[in-house]
VOPAGU-2260 file (C-alpha; in pm, 1 decimal, decimal comma):
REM VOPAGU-2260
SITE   aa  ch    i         X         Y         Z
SITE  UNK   A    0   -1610,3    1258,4   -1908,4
SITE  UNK   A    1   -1881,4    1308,0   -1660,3
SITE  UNK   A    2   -1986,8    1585,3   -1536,0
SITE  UNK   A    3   -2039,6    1718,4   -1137,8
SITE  UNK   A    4   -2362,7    1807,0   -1189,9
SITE  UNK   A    5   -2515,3    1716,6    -800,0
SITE  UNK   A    6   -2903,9    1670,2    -974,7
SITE  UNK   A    7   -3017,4    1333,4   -1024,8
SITE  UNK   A    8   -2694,9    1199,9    -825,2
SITE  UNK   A    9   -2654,8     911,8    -623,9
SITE  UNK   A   10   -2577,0    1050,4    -283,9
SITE  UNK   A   11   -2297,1     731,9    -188,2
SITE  UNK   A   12   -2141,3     734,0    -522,3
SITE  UNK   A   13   -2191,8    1041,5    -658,4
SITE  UNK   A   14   -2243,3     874,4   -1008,1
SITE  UNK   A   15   -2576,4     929,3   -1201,0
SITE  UNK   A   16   -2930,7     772,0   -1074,1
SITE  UNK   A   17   -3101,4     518,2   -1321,4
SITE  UNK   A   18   -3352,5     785,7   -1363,7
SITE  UNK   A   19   -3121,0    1036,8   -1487,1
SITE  UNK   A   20   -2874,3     831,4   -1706,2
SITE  UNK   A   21   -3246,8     691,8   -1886,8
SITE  UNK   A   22   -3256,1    1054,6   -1991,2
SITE  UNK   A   23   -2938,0    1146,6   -2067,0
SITE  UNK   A   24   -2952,4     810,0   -2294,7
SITE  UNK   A   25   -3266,1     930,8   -2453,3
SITE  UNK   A   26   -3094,5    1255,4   -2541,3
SITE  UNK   A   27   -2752,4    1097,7   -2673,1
SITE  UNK   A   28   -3000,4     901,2   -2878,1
SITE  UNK   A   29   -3206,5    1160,0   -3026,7
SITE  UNK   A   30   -2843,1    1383,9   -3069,8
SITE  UNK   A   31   -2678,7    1086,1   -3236,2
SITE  UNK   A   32   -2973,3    1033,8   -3487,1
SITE  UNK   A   33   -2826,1    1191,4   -3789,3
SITE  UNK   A   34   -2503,0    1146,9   -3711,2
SITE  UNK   A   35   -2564,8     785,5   -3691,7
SITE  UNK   A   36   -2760,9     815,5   -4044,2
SITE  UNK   A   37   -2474,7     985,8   -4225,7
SITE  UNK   A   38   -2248,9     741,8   -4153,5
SITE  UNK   A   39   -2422,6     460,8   -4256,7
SITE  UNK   A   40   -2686,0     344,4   -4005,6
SITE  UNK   A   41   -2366,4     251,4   -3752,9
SITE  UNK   A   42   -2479,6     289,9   -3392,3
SITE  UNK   A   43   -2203,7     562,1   -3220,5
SITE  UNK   A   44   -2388,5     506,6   -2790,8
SITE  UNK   A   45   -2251,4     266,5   -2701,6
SITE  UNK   A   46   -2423,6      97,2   -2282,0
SITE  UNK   A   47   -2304,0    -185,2   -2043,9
SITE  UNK   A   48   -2445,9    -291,3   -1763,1
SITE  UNK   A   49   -2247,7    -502,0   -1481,2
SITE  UNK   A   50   -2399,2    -664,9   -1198,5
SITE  UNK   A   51   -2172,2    -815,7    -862,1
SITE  UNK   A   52   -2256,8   -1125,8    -814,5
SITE  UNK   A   53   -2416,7   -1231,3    -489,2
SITE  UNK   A   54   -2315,0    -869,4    -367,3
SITE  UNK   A   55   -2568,9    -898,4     -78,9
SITE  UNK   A   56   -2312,9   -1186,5      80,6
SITE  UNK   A   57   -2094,3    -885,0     166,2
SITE  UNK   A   58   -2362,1    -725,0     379,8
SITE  UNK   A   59   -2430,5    -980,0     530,3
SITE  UNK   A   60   -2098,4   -1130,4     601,8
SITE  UNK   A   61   -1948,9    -799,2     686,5
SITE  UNK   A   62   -2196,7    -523,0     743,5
SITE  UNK   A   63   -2378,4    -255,1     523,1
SITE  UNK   A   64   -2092,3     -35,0     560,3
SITE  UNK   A   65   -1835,6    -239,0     441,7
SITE  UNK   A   66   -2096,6    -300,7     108,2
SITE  UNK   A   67   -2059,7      71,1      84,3
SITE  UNK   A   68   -1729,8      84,1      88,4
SITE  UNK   A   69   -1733,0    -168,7    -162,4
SITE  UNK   A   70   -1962,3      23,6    -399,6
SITE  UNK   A   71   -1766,0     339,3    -327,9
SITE  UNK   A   72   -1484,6     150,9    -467,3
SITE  UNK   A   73   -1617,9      46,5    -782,7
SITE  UNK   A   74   -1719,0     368,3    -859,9
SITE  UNK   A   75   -1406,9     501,4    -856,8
SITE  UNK   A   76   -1266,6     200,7   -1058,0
SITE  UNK   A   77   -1501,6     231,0   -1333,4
SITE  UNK   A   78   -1445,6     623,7   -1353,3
SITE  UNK   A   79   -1083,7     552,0   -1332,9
SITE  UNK   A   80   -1054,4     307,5   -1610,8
SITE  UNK   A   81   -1334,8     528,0   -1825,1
SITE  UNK   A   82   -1136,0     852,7   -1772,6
SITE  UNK   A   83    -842,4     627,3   -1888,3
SITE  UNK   A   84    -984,0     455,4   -2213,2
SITE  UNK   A   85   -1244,3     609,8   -2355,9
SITE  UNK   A   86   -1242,4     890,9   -2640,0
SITE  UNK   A   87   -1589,2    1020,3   -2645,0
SITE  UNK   A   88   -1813,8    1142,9   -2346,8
SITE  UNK   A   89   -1918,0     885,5   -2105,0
SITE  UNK   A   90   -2144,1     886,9   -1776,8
SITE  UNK   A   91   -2191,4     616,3   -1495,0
SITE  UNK   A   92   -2462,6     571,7   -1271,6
SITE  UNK   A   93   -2520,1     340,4   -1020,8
SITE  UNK   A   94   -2853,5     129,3   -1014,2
SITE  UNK   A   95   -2978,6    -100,5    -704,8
SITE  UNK   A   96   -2753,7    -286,0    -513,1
SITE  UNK   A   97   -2384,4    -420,5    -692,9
SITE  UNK   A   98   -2551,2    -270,7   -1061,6
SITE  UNK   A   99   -2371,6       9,9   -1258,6
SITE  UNK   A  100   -2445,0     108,9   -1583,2
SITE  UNK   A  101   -2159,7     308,2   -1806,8
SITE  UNK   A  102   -2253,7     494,1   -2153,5
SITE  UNK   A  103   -2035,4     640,0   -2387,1
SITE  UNK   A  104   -2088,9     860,1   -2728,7
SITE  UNK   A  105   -1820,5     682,8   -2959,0
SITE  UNK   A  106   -1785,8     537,0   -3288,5
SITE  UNK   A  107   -1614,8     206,8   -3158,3
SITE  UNK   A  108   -1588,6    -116,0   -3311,2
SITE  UNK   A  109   -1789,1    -392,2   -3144,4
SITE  UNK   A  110   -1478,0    -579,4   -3032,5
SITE  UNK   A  111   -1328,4    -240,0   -2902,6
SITE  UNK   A  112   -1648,2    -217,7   -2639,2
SITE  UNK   A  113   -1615,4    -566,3   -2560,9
SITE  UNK   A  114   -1236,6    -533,7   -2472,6
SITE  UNK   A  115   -1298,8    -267,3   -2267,8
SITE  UNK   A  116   -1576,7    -437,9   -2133,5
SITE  UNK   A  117   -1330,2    -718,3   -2001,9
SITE  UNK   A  118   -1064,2    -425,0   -1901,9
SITE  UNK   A  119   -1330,2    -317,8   -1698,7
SITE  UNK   A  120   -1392,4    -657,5   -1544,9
SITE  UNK   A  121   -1058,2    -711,5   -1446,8
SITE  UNK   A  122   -1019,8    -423,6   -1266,3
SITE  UNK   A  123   -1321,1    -487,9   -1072,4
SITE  UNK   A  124   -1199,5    -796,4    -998,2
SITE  UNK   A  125    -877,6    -695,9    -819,5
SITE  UNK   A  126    -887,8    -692,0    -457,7
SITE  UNK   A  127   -1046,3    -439,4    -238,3
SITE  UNK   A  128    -815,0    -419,5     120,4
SITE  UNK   A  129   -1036,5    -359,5     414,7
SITE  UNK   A  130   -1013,8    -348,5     814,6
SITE  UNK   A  131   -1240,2    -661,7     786,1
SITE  UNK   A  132   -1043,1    -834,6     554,7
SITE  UNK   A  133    -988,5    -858,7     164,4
SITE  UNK   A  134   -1323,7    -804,7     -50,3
SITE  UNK   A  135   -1333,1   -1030,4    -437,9
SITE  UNK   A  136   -1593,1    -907,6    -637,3
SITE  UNK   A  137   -1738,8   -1154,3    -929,6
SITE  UNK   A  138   -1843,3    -884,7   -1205,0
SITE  UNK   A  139   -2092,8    -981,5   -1477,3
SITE  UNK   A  140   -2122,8    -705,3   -1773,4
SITE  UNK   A  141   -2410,6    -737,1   -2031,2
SITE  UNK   A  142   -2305,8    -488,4   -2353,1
SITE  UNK   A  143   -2499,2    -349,6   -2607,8
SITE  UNK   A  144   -2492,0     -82,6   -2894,0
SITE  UNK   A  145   -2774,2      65,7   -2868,8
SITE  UNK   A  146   -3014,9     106,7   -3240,4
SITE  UNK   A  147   -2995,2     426,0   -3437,4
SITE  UNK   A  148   -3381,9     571,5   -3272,9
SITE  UNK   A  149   -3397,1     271,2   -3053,8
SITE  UNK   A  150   -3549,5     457,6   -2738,6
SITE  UNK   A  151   -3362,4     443,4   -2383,2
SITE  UNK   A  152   -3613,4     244,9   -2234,8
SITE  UNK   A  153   -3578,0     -33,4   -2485,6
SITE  UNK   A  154   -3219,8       8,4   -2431,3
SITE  UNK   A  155   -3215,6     -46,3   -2051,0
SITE  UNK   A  156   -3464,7    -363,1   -2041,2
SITE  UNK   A  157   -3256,2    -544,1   -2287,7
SITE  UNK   A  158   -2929,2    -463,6   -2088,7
SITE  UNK   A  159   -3106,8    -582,0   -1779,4
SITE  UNK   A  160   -3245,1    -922,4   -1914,3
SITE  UNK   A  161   -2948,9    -999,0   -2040,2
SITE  UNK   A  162   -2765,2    -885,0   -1734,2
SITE  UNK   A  163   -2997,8   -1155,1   -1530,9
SITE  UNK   A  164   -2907,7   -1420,6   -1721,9
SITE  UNK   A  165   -2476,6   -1326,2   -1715,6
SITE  UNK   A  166   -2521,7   -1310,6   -1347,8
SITE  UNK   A  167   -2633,5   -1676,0   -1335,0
SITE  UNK   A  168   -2322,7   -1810,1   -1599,3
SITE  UNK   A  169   -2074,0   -1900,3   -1374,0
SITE  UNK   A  170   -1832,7   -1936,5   -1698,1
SITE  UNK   A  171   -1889,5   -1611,5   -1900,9
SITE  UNK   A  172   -1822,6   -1260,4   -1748,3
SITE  UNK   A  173   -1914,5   -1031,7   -2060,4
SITE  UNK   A  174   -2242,3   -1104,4   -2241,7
SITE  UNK   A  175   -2386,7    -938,1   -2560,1
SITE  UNK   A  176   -2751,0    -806,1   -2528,6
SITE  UNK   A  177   -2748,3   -1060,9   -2852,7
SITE  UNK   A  178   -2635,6   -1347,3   -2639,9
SITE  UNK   A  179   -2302,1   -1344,0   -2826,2
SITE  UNK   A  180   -1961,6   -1369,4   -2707,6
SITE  UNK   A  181   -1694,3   -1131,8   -2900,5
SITE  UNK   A  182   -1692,9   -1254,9   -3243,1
SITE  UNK   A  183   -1420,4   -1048,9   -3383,5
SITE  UNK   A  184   -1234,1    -989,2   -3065,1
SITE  UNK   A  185    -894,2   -1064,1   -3006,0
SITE  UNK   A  186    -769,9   -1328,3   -2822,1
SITE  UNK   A  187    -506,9   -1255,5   -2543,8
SITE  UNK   A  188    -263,3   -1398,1   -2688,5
SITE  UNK   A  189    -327,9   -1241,6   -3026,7
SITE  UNK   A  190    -332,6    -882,5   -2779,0
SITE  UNK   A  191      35,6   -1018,9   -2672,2
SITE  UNK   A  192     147,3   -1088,1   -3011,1
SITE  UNK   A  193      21,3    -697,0   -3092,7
SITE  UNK   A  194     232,0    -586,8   -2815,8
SITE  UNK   A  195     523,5    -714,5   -2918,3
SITE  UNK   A  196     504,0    -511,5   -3260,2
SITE  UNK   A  197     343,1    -242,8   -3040,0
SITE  UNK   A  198     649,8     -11,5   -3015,3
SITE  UNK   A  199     848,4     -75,5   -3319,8
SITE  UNK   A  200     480,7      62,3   -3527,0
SITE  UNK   A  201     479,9     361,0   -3279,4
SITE  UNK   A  202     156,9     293,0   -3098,4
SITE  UNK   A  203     281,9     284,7   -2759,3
SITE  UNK   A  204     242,9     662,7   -2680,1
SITE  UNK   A  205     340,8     880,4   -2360,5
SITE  UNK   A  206      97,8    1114,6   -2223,4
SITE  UNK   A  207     181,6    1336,1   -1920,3
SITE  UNK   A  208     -62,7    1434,0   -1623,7
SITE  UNK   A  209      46,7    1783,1   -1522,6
SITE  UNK   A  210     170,5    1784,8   -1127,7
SITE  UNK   A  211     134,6    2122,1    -975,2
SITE  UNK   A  212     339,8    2279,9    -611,5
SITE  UNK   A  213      96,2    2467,9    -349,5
SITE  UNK   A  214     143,3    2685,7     -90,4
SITE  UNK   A  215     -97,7    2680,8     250,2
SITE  UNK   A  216    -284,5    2994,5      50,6
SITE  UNK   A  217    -414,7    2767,3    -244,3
SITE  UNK   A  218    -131,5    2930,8    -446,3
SITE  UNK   A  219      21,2    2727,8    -739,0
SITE  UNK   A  220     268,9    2675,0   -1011,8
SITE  UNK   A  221     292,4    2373,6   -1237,7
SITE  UNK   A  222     594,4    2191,5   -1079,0
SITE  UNK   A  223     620,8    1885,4   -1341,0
SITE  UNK   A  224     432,9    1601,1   -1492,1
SITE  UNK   A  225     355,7    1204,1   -1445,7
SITE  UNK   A  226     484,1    1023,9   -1774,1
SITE  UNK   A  227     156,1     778,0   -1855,5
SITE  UNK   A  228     168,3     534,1   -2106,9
SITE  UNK   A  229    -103,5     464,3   -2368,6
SITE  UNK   A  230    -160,0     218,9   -2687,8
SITE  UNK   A  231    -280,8     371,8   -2980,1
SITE  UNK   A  232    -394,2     -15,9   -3093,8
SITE  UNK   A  233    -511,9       5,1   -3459,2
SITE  UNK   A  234    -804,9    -183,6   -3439,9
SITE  UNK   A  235    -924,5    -156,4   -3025,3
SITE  UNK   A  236    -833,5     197,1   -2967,8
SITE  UNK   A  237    -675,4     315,7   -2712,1
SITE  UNK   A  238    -579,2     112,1   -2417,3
SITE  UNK   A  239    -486,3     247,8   -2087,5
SITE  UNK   A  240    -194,3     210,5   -1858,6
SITE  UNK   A  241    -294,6    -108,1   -1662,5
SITE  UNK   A  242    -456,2    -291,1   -1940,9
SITE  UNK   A  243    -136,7    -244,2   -2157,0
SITE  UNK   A  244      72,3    -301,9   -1863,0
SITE  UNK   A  245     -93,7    -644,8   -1767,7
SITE  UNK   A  246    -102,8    -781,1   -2140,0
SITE  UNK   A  247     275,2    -666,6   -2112,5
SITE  UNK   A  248     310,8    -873,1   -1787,5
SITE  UNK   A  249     152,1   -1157,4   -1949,7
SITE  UNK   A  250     365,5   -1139,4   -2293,6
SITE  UNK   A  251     692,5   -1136,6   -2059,4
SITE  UNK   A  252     749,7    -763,0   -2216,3
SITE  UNK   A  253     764,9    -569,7   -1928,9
SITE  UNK   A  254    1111,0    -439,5   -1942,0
SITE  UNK   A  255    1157,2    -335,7   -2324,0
SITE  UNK   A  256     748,5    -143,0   -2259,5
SITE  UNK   A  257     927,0      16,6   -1976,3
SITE  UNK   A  258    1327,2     122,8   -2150,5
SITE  UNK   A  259    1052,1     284,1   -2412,8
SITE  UNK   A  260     857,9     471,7   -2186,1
SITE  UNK   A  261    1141,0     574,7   -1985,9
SITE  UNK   A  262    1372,0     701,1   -2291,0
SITE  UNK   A  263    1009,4     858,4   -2478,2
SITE  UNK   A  264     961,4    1063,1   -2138,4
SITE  UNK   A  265    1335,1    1185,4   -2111,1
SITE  UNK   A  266    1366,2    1270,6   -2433,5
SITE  UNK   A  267    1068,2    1453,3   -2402,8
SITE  UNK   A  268    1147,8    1622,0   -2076,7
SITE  UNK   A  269    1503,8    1756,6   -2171,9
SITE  UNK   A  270    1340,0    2010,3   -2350,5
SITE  UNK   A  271    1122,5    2132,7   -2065,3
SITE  UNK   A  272    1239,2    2436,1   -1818,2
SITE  UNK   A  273    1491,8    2374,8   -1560,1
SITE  UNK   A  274    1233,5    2414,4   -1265,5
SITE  UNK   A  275     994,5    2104,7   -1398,6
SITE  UNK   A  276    1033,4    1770,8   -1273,2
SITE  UNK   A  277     941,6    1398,8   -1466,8
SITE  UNK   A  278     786,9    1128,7   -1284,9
SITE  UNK   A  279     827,9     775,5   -1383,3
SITE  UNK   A  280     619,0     485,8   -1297,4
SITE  UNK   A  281     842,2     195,7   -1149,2
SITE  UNK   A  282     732,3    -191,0   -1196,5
SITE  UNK   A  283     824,9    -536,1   -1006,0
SITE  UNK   A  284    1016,1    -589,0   -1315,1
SITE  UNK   A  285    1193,9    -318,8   -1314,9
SITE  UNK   A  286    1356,9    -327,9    -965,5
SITE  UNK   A  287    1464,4    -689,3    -991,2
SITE  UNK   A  288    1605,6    -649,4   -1356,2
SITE  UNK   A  289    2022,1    -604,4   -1256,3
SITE  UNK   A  290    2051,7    -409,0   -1524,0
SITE  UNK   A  291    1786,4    -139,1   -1446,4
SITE  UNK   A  292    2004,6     135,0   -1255,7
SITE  UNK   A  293    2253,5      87,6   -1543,4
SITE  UNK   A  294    1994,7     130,2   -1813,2
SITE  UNK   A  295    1822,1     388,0   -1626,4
SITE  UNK   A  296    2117,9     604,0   -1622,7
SITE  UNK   A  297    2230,9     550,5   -1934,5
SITE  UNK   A  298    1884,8     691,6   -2110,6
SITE  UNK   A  299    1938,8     995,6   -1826,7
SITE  UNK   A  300    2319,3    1015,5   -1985,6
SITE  UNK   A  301    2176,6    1007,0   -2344,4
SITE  UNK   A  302    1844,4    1262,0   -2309,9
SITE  UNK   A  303    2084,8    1521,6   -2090,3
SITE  UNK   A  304    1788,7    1531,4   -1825,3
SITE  UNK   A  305    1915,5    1622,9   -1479,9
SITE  UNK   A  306    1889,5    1310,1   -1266,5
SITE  UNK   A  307    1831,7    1519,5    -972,6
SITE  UNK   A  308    1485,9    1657,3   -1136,0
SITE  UNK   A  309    1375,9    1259,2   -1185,3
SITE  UNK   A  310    1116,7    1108,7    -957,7
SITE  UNK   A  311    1062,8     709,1    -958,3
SITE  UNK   A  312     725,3     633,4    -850,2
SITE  UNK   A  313     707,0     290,4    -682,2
SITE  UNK   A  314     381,0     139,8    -516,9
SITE  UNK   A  315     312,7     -86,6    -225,6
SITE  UNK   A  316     196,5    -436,9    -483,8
SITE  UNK   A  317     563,7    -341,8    -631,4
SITE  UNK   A  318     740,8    -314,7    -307,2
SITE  UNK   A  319     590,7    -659,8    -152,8
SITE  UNK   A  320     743,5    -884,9    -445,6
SITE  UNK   A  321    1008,9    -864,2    -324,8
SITE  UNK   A  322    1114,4    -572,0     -42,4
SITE  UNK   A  323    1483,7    -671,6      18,8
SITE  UNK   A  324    1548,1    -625,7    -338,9
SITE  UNK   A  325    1332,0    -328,6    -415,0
SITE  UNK   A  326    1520,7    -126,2     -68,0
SITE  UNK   A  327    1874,0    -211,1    -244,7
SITE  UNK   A  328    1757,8     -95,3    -566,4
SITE  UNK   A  329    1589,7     203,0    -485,3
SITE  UNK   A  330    1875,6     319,9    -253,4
SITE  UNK   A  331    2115,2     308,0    -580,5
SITE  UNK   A  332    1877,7     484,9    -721,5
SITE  UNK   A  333    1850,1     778,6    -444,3
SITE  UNK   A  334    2247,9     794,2    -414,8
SITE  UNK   A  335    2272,7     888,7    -811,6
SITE  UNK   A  336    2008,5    1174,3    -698,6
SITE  UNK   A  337    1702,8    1068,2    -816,4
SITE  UNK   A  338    1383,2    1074,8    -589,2
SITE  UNK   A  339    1204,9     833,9    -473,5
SITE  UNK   A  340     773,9     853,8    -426,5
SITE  UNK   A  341     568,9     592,5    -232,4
SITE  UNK   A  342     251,8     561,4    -467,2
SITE  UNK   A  343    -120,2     532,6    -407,8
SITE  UNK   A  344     -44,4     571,0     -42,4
SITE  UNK   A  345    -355,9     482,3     158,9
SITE  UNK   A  346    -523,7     181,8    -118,9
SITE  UNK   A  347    -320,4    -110,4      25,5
SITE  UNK   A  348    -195,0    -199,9     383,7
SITE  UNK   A  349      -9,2     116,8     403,4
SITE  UNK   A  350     274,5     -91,9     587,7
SITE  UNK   A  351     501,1     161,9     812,1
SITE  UNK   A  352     799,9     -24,5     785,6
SITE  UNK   A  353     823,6      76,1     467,7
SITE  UNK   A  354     863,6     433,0     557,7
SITE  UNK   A  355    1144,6     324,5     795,3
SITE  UNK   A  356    1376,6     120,2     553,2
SITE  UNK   A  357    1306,4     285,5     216,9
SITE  UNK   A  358    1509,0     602,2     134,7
SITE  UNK   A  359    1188,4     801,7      18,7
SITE  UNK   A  360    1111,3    1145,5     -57,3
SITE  UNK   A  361     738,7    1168,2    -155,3
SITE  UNK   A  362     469,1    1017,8      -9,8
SITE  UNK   A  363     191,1    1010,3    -300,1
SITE  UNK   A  364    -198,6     976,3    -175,6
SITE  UNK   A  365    -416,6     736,8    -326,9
SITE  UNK   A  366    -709,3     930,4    -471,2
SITE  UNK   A  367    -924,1     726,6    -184,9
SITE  UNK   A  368    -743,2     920,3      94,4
SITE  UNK   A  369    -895,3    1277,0     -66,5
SITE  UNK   A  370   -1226,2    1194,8    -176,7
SITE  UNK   A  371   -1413,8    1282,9      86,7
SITE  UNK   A  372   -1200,5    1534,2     289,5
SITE  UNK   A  373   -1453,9    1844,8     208,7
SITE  UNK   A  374   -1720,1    1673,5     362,1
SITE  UNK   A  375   -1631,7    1431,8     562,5
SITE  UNK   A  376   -1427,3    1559,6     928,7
SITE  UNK   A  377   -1267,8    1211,9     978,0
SITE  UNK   A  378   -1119,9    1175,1     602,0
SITE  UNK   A  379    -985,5    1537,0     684,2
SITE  UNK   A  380    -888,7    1346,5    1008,8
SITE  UNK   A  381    -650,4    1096,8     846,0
SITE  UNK   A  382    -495,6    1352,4     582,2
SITE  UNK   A  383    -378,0    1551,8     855,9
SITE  UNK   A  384    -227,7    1309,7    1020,1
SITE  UNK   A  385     -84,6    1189,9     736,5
SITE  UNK   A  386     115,0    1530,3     631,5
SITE  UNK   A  387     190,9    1591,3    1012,5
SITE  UNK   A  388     344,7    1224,1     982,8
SITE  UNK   A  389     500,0    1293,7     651,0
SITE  UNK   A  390     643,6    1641,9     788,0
SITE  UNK   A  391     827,9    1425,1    1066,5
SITE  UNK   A  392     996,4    1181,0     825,5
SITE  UNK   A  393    1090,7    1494,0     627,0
SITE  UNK   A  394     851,4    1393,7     364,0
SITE  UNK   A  395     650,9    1585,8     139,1
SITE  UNK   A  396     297,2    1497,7      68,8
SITE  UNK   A  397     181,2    1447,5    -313,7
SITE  UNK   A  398    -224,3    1470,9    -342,8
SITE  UNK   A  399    -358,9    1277,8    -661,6
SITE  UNK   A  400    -724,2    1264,5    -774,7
SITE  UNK   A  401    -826,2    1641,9    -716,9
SITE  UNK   A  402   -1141,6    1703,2    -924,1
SITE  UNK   A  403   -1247,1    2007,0    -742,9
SITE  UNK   A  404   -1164,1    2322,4    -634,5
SITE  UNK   A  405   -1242,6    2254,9    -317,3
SITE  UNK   A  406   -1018,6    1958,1    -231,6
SITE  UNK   A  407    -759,0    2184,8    -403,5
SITE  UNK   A  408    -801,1    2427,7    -156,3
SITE  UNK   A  409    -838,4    2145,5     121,4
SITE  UNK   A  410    -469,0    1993,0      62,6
SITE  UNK   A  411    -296,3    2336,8     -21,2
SITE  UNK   A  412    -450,1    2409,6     367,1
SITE  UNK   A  413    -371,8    2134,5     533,8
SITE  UNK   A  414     -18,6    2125,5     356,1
SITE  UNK   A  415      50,5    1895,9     120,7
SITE  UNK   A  416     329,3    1996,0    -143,7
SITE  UNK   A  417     173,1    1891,8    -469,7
SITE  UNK   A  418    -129,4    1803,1    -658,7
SITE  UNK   A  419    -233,8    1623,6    -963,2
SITE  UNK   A  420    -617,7    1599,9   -1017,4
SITE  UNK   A  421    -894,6    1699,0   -1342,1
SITE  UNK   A  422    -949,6    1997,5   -1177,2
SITE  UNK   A  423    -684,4    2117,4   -1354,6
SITE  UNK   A  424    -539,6    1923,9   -1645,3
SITE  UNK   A  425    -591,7    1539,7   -1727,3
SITE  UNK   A  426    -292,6    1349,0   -1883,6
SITE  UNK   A  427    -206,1    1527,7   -2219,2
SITE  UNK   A  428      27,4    1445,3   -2513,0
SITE  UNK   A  429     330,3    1616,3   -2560,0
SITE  UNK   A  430     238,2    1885,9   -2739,8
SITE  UNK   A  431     -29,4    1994,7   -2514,1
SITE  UNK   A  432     172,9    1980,3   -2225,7
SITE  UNK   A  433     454,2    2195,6   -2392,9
SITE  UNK   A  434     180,3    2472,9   -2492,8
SITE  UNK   A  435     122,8    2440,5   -2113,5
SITE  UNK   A  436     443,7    2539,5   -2010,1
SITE  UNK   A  437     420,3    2855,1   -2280,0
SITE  UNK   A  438      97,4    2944,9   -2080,7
């Protein structure tokens, strides 16, 4: 995971410079030497570099503050989805203009890189919501694993030719340094065959993302956990939440992925203390199955979890399939006693009429709405007026994303309930959590 080491830092991004990820390569290199020679000349770094194209339209269309929004924004995407997927350490750094170069220190397979190299794309790829309007980004990701004592400058020129030519292919988003396309990857619709098979071979596998309560002092207690999925996939390695969510959209498996994760979680959490809550992540799918409330209750019946220490977590790209169905769902839901959390408040439209007609509980900040409250007076601006708002709808106010002690401190001020953030704990498997708990 990277580190928050302020040298050598981009000051809008916060990731690495070029200058200071070319020696951090040239160290991982030199470290990686001998491991790389005892195991059979196999490279273990492991560098992509991705490229927006025509990145400069967005200046010019909509202003150089919008573009650094934009940049802001894949920052915290790529961190995101690195935090999420990869085993070994990693660092980012951002280069000039729409480049960004990721490294990691892991023995992965070449296909496994080159998954998570489109993984990657994809979420770049997703729209970015703005006052101007909606931002598409057209990534272009040139991969390479680097030579056992291949130096970092060597390293970086080949990513960048090969970066020059991806951003001129209009059909291929993820090049080789070699000029070759996956070779041994998997298809997607090999990855949805997998899926199906996925759960019955126990690879789909819940971690949980410890959720603390805070008092105005910066006091704290851990209050509960997020139930995250992740696949264990026997030749890619691990695959994050949306990745194996989306392949699960796509293979028309969304419902028996989410029975599993639900029943694995409740299971789980029927052994935990009587003051610690679960939170479960809610899909489209999910609210318009009629069966869902049933089932739902049923695996609460089964694990003997208390339905009243159950939070659903629902987001706004959930709610806008199809809102008439997802209110009528969600208030069967409340009037069995479970609670209900507006997620990643602040990333989409942040409609109001949803806090009008849903019967919520939580509202859950999208990491975006904390990043810069420490430094920034009108971020701290809008989080106030967010918990005052909350606080009048008899809402309480769920921070995620805290990575340091200061935006800890920041929230548990200004009032928000809970936190979840790296400053603390990152998602954990079961055991973990439960030696946690022990203290």
């Amino acid at each position: 995971m990277q580190d928050h080491d302020d040298a050598g830092r981009d000051p809008l991004t916060g990731l690495l410079t070029l200058d200071a990820s070319r020696d951090r390569l040239a160290e991982w290199v030199e470290q990686g030497k001998s491991a790389a020679e005892t195991g059979g000349g196999i490279p273990r770094v492991h560098a992509m570099l991705m490229g927006i194209r025509r990145f400069e339209t967005i200046n010019l269309a909509y202003g150089e503050a919008t573009g650094d929004a934009a940049l802001i924004e894949v920052a915290t995407r790529i961190a995101r989805l690195a935090t999420e997927s990869l085993n070994g350490p990693w660092f980012a750094a951002r280069g000039p203009g729409g480049t960004f170069l990721l490294i990691v220190d892991e023995a992965c397979s070449r296909e496994r890189w080159h998954a998570f190299a489109d993984q990657l794309a994809d979420r770049i790829a997703q729209p970015i919501q703005r006052r101007v309007g909606t931002l598409r980004l057209s990534p272009r990701i040139a991969l390479l694993r680097v030579l056992v004592g291949e130096s970092a400058e060597s390293a970086m020129d080949r990513l960048a030719q090969t970066l020059a030519v991806a951003q001129r292919d209009v059909a291929r988003r993820v090049v080789w340094v070699d000029g070759e396309t996956n070779r041994a990857g998997r298809t997607a619709a090999q990855l949805e065959a997998d899926l199906l098979h996925a759960i019955d071979k126990g690879e789909i596998e819940v971690h949980y993302q410890p959720q603390f309560a805070l008092d105005e002092e910066g006091n704290e207690h851990l209050s509960g956990a997020e139930a995250l999925a992740r696949w264990n996939h026997p030749k890619l390695g691990r695959i994050g939440a949306a990745a194996l969510f989306a392949i699960a959209d796509r293979a028309d498996h969304l419902a028996p992925l989410s029975r599993h994760i639900a029943e694995t979680a409740l299971n789980a959490a029927s052994a935990w203390p009587g003051h610690l809550r679960l939170s479960l992540n809610v899909t489209a799918a999910d609210l318009a199955a009629v069966s869902f409330t049933f089932d739902l209750g049923k695996a609460l019946g089964k694990s003997g979890f208390p339905t009243d220490r159950l939070t659903l977590e629902v987001t706004e790209q959930v709610l806008v399939a199809d809102m008439t169905l997802a209110e009528r769902s969600l208030s069967d839901l409340a009037r069995l006693g479970i609670r209900i959390a507006l997620d990643d408040f602040g990333a989409g439209f942040c409609n109001f009429h949803y806090l009008k007609t849903l019967p919520l509980h939580y509202l859950k900040l999208d990491r975006s709405m904390v990043d810069g409250i420490t430094d920034d007076p009108r971020d701290l601006a809008v989080l106030r007026a967010i918990v005052a708002m909350a606080k009048a709808l008899d809402l309480d106010v769920v921070a995620e994303g805290i990575e340091t002690e200061a935006q800890r401190l920041t929230v548990a001020r200004e009032g928000c309930a809970c936190y979840q953030g790296f400053v603390r704990a990152q998602p954990m498997p079961e055991a973990a959590f439960l030696a946690l708990v022990r203290g």
